[in-house]
C-alpha positions in Angstrom: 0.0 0.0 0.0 2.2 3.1 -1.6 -0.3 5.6 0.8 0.1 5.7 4.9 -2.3 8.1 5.4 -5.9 8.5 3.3 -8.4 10.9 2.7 -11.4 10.7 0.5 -13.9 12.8 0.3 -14.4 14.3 3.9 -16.2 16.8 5.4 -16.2 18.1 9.1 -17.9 20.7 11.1 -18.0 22.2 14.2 -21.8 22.8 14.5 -23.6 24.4 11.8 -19.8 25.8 10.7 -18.3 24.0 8.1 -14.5 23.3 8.2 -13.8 21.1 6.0 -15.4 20.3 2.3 -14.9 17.2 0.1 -11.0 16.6 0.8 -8.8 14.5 -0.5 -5.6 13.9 0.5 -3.3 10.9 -0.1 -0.1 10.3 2.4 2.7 8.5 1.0 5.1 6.0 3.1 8.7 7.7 3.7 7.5 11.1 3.0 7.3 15.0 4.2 4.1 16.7 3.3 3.6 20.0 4.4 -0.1 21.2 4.9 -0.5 24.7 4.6 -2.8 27.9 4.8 -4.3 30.8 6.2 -5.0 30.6 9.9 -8.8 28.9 10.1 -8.5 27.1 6.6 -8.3 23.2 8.8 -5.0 22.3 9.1 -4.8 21.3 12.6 -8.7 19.8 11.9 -7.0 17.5 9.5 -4.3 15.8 12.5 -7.4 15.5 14.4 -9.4 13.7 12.6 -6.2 11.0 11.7 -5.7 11.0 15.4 -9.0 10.2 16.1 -9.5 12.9 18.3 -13.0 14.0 15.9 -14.7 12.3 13.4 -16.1 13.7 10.2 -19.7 13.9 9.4 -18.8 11.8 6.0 -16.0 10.9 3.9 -13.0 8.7 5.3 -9.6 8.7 7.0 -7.7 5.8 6.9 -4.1 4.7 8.4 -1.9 2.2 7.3 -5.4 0.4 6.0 -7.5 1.3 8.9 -10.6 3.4 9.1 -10.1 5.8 12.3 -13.9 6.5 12.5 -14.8 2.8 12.6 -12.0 1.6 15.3 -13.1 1.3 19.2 -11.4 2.6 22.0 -8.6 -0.4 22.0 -8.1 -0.1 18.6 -7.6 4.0 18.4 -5.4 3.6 21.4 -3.6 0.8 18.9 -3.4 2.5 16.0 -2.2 6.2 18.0 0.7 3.9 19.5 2.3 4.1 16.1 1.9 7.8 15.4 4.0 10.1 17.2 2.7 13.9 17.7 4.7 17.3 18.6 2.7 19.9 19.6 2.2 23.7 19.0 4.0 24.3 21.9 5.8 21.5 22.9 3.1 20.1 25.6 6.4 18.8 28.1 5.5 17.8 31.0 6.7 20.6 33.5 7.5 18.6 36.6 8.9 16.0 34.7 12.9 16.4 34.1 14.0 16.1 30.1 14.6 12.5 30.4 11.4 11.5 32.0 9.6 13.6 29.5 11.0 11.9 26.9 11.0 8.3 28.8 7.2 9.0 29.6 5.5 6.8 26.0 8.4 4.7 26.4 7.0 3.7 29.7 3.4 3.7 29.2 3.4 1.9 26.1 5.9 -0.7 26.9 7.1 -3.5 29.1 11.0 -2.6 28.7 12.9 -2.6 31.5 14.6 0.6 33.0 18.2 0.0 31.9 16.5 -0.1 28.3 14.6 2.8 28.7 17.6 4.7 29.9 19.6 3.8 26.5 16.7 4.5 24.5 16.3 8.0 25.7 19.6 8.7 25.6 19.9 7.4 21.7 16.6 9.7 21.3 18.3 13.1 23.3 21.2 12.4 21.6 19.6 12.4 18.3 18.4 16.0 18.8 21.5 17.3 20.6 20.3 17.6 23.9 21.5 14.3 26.0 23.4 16.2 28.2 20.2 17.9 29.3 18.6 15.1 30.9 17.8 16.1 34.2 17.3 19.1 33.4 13.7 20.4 33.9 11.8 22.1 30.9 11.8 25.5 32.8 15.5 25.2 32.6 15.9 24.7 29.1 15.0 27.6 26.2 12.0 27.6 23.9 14.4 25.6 21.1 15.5 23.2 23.2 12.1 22.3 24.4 10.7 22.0 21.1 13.7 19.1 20.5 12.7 17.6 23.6 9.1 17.2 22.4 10.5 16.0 18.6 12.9 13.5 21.2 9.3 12.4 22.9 7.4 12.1 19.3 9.9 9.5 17.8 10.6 7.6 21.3 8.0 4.8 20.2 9.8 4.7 16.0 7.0 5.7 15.1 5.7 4.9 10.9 3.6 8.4 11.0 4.8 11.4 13.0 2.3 15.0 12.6 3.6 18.0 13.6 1.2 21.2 14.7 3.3 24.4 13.5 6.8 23.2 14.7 8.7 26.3 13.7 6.1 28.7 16.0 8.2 31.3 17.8 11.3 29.5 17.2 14.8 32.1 16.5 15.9 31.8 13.0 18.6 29.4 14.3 16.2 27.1 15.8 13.9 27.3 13.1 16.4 25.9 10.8 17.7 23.6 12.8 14.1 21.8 14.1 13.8 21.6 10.2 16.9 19.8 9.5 16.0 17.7 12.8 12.7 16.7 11.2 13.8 15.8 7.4 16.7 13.4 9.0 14.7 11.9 11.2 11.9 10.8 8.8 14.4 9.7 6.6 16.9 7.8 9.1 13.3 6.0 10.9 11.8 5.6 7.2 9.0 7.7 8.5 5.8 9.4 7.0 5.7 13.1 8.3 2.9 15.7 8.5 4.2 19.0 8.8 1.6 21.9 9.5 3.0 25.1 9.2 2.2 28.8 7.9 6.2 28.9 7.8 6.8 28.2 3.6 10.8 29.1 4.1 11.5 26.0 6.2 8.8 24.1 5.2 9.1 24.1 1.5 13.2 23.3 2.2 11.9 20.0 3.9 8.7 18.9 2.1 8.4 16.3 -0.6 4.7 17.7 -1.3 2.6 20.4 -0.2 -1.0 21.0 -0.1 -2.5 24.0 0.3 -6.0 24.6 2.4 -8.4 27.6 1.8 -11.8 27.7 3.6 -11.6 23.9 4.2 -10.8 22.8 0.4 -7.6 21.8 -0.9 -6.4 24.7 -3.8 -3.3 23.3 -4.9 -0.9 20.7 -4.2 2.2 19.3 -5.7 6.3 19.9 -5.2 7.5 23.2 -3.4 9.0 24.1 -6.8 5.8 23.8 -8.3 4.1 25.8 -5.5 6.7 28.9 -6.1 5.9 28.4 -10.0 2.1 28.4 -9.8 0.0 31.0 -11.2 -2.8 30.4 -8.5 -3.8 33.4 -6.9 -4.0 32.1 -3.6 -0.7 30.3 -3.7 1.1 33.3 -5.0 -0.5 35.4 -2.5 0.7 33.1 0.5 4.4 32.0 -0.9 4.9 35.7 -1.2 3.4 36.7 2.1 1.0 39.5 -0.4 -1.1 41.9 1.7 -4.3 41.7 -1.8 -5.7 38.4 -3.2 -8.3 35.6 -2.5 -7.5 35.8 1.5 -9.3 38.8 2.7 -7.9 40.5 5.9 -11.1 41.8 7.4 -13.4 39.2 8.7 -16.2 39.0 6.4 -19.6 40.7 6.8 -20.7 44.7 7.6 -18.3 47.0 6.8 -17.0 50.0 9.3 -19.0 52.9 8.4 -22.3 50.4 9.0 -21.1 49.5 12.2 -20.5 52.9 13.6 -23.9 53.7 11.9 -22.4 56.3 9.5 -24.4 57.2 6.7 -22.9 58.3 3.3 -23.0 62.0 2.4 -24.8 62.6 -0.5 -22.9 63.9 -3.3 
């Protein structure tokens, strides 16, 4: 099966406020995609929903052959065993020392014992520069280094699909290049699929094998990051180059000022 991760014709809402509309989106083995768009357009929906956090009102996600929707409560807790997650913000534990952060699914999700655990989390902290942190607490470490403690947590397991919810938020430029470079070599050296949300298209497009990008809950284009910097689609070219005017309004829709404030325009 070429595709991890599979989405066919899905829709989601919160309520009466549509999210999502018809996607599709196809996942392949060994990969980086990047999902990206405006803030709102359903990027962080989508890791939901393959999570099995929410389920769509119709369509279907499946992993690695499995419909999420139609799994019970072993089976989610199954399947999310082989996906590993990094958070906006890194989500560490905060009375938990690095190590222990990091040792944390190792423990709850396995019988090994502690002298195994120990090399493990080493190999893992070690793999993102930071075993000699170890005991240190996450108060004690900066916002970079956290964000590799959390990438450290996310492979512990070796996981086959690891998601990623804007990774490169409020990162220096340093650390921002750095958690990218952290991110392709890892998915390559565990022969991992990774989903990369991000509004960051530098970094992201340096990484990604294929992007897909999300407006008002549809997919608008998709493809290689040089094709995305050689579209002509109005909303892609508006995003890649960061452009104040196009399909994504900045006002949020509906009465305009002067209505608000109850002005009325002066007759001629």
């Amino acid at each position: 099966m070429p595709h991890l991760v599979d989405i066919r014709d899905l829709h989601f809402a919160y309520n009466d406020r549509p999210i999502l509309s018809g996607l599709n989106m196809q996942f392949e083995r060994g990969k980086v995609i990047a999902v990206m768009g405006g803030s709102g357009s359903g990027k962080t929906t989508v890791l939901r929903l393959i999570g099995g956090q929410i389920c769509a009102q119709s369509g279907s996600v499946s992993v690695d052959g499995q419909e999420v929707a139609a799994l019970d409560r072993t089976g989610l807790y199954r399947l999310r065993r082989s996906m590993g997650m990094l958070f906006q913000h890194g989500a560490l534990f905060t009375d938990l020392s690095v190590f222990d952060n990091v040792a944390f699914p190792l423990r709850e999700h396995t019988s090994l014992p502690e002298s195994m655990i120990r090399d493990l989390v080493l190999m893992k902290l070690h793999a993102v520069g930071l075993s000699n942190a170890a005991s240190l607490k996450p108060a004690q470490v900066s916002g970079g280094m956290a964000r590799r403690v959390a990438l450290a947590r996310a492979i512990a397991l070796d996981p086959p699909l690891i998601m990623y919810d804007e990774p490169f938020a409020g990162l220096d430029p340093i650390s921002m290049g750095m958690t990218a470079n952290l991110i392709r070599k890892l998915n390559d050296a565990l022969g991992s699929t990774s989903i990369l949300v991000s509004h960051d298209v530098h970094e992201s497009f340096l990484i990604a094998d294929t992007v897909y990008f999300l407006s008002q809950g549809k997919i608008v284009a998709h493809g290689t990051p040089q094709q995305m910097r050689d579209s002509d689609d109005p909303f892609v070219r508006q995003f890649v180059n960061a452009q104040p005017d196009g399909p994504v309004p900045f006002h949020y829709p509906g009465r305009s000022i002067g209505e608000q404030l109850g002005l009325r325009e002066r007759a001629p």
